[in-house]
N, C-alpha and C positions, 0 to 999 in steps of 0.2 A: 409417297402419296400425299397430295396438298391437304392440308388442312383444312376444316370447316368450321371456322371461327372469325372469317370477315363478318365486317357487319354489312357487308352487300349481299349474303344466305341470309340476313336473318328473317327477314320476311316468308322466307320459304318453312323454317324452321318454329316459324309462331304458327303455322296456320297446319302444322302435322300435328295430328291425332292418334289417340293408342286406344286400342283397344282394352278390355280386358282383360282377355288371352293374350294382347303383348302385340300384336298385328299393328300396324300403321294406316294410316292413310291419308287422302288430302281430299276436303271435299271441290267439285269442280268449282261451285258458286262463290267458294275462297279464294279458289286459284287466280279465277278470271280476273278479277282486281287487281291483284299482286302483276298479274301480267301484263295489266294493263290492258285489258280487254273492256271498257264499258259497257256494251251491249250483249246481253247474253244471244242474241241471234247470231254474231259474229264469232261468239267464243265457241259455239255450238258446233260450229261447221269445222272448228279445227280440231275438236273431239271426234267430229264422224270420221277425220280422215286418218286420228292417231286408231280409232278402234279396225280400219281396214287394213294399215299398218300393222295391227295387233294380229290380224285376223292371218294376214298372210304371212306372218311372223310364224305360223304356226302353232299358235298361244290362243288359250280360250277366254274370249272377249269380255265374257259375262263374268269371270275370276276379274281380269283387271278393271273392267268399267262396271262393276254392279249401282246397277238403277236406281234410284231410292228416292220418294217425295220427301218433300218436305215445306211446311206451312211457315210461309210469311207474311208480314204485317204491311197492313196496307192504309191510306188515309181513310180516318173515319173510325179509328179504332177494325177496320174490314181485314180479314186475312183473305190468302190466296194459296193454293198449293202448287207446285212448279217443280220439275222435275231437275232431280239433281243427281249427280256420280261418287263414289268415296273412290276415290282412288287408288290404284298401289303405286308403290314407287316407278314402276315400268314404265305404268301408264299414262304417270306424269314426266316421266322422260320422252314417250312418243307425243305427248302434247306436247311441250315446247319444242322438236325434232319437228312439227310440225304448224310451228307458229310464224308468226311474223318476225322473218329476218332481220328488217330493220331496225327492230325493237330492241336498246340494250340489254331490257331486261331479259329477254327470251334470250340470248346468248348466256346471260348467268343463268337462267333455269337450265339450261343443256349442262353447264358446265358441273353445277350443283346434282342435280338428279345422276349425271354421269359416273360421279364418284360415288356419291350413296348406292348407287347399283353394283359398282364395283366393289363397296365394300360388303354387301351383302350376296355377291361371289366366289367372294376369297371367303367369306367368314363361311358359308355354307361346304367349300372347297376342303376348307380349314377341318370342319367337322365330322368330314366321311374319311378323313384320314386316320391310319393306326397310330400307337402312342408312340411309335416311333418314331415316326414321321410327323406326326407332329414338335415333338422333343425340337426334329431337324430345323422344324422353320421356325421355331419358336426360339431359337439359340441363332440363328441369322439372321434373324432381328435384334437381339442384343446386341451381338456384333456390332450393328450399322449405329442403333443409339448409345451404345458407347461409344462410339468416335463423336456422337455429338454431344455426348454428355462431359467428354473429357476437355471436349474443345471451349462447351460452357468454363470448367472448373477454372482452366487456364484463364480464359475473360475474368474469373471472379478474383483470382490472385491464388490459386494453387497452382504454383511452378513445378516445384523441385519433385523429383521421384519421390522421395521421404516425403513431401506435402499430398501426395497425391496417393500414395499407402495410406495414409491415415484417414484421407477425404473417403475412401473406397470403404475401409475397416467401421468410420461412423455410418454409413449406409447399412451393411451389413448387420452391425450393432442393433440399428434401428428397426429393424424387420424383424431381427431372430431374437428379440430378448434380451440384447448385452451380448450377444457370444462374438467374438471376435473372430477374425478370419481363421485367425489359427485353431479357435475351437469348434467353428462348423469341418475344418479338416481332419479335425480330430474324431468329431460325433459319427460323422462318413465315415472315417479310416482311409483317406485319401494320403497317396505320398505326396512329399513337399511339390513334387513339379506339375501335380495334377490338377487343375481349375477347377473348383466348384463349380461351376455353372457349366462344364461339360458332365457332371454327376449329378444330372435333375431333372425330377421328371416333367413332364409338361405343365402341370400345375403350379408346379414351383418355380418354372421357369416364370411362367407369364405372372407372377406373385413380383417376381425380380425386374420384370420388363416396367409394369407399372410402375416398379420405385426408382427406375432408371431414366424413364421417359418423362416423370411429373418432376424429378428433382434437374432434370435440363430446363423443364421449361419455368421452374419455380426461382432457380437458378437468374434466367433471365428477366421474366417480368420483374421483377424486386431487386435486379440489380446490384449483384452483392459483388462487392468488391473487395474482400479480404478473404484468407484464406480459414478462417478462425469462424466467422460468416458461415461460408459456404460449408464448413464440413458440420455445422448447425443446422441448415439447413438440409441436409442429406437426412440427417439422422432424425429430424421433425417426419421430413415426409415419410421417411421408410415406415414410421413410430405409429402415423396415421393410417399408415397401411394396415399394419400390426394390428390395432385398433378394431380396425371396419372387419377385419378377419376373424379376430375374437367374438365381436358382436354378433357375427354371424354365425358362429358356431361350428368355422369348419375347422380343417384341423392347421396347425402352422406349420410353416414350413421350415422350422428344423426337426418336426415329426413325420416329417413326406418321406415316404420310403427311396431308398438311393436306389433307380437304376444299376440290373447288372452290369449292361454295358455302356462303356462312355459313349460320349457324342461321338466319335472318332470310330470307335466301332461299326457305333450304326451307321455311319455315313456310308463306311467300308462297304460292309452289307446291303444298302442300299443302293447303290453306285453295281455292284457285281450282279444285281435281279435287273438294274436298267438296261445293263452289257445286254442279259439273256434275254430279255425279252423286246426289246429297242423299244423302250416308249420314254417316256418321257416323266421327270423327278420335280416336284413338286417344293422346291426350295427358296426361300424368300422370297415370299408374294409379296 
């Protein structure tokens, strides 16, 4: 899934609002700028047609377009109140779906709001899943960002298998307190051939996905080029990890409870209820 860290989003990204309760939104009278709308008459008219969009989308209009005044300033020290929309992210997906084509910026609003929607499908997707099934997709993600986490290491100057042991063992180090591979194998009771990270539960997984995906990309921005660097750098970020977890007060994860079954299992498991039932497996979104 593409990133959201050009700085061609960020205007979209300045002008999102959070709630208290954690909700988002975009007000219209923001957007319309950003889009390049100058007249609110103009902008108006492509709101009435994302809300009949909405409308025949099936979706209740007044959730995504709620109404709202609000008073602005006017010459003379004078205000005026004028009516305005807080957005949901939908809503500002059917605006620009519904904007001027020609406009390059409404092709990045399409492309921006598209993925934000997407990510907050999969992440809802994500959450009505069992632990199991979560475990599944949250370990098919590692997967994918270790190949690009390895491929980082290689760029930075971790060649040899032996360089690339030790790069993996300071990450680990870093998250668990000092324990090395061989002693989170041990705290488990795992045999030699067994992967950690097929023996963890979802929580710990995605503890590990974090420190795998921030030390690829830390890897790159900063440019590290020796291998001495780089397994430095693993062990800062996991270290930071470690940190924000502590301060938070949740539990760490060489106290997470080891799953009964490995990854392998559940997959088994999983895979033979798809057989029985024909539907459809829900693995690396």
């Amino acid at each position: 899934m593409p990133k959201l860290n050009s700085d061609e989003y960020k205007s979209f990204e300045d002008i999102r609002q959070v709630r208290e309760n954690g909700t988002e939104y975009w007000t219209a009278r923001e957007l319309a700028p950003v889009l390049e709308y100058a007249k609110w008459e103009n902008f108006s008219k492509v709101i009435d047609r994302a809300m009949l969009a909405c409308k025949n989308s099936g979706y209740d209009v007044s959730e995504h377009f709620p109404e709202v005044r609000k008073t602005i300033a006017m010459p003379k020290t004078a205000t005026k109140t004028v009516t305005d929309y807080e957005l949901t992210r939908y809503a500002c997906y059917l605006i620009v779906q519904n904007g001027d084509p020609h406009k390059e910026v409404i092709a990045l609003g399409q492309t921006y709001f598209a993925i934000q929607t997407r990510r907050a499908e999969v992440g809802d997707a994500f959450n009505q899943l069992d632990e199991n099934n979560k475990r599944l997709v949250v370990r098919g993600n590692i997967k994918q960002w270790n190949q690009l986490l390895a491929e980082a290491a290689r760029n930075a100057g971790v060649i040899t298998d032996e360089e690339f042991a030790i790069f993996q063992n300071a990450g680990y180090m870093g998250l668990y307190g000092g324990m090395t591979v061989a002693d989170i194998h041990s705290k488990k009771g795992l045999k030699k051939s067994e992967k950690i990270l097929d023996y963890m539960g979802s929580t710990e997984l995605i503890a590990n996905l974090f420190r795998i995906s921030q030390t690829e990309e830390k890897l790159k921005s900063d440019e590290v080029s020796t291998a001495i660097e780089a397994n430095n750098t693993h062990y800062e970020v996991a270290e930071k990890i470690r940190k924000a977890i502590i301060e938070m007060g949740t539990t760490l994860p060489e106290d997470m409870p080891k799953p009964e079954k490995s990854i392998q299992a559940v997959e088994r498991e999983e895979l033979k209820k798809l057989r029985k039932q024909g539907g459809q497996l829900m693995l690396d979104e």
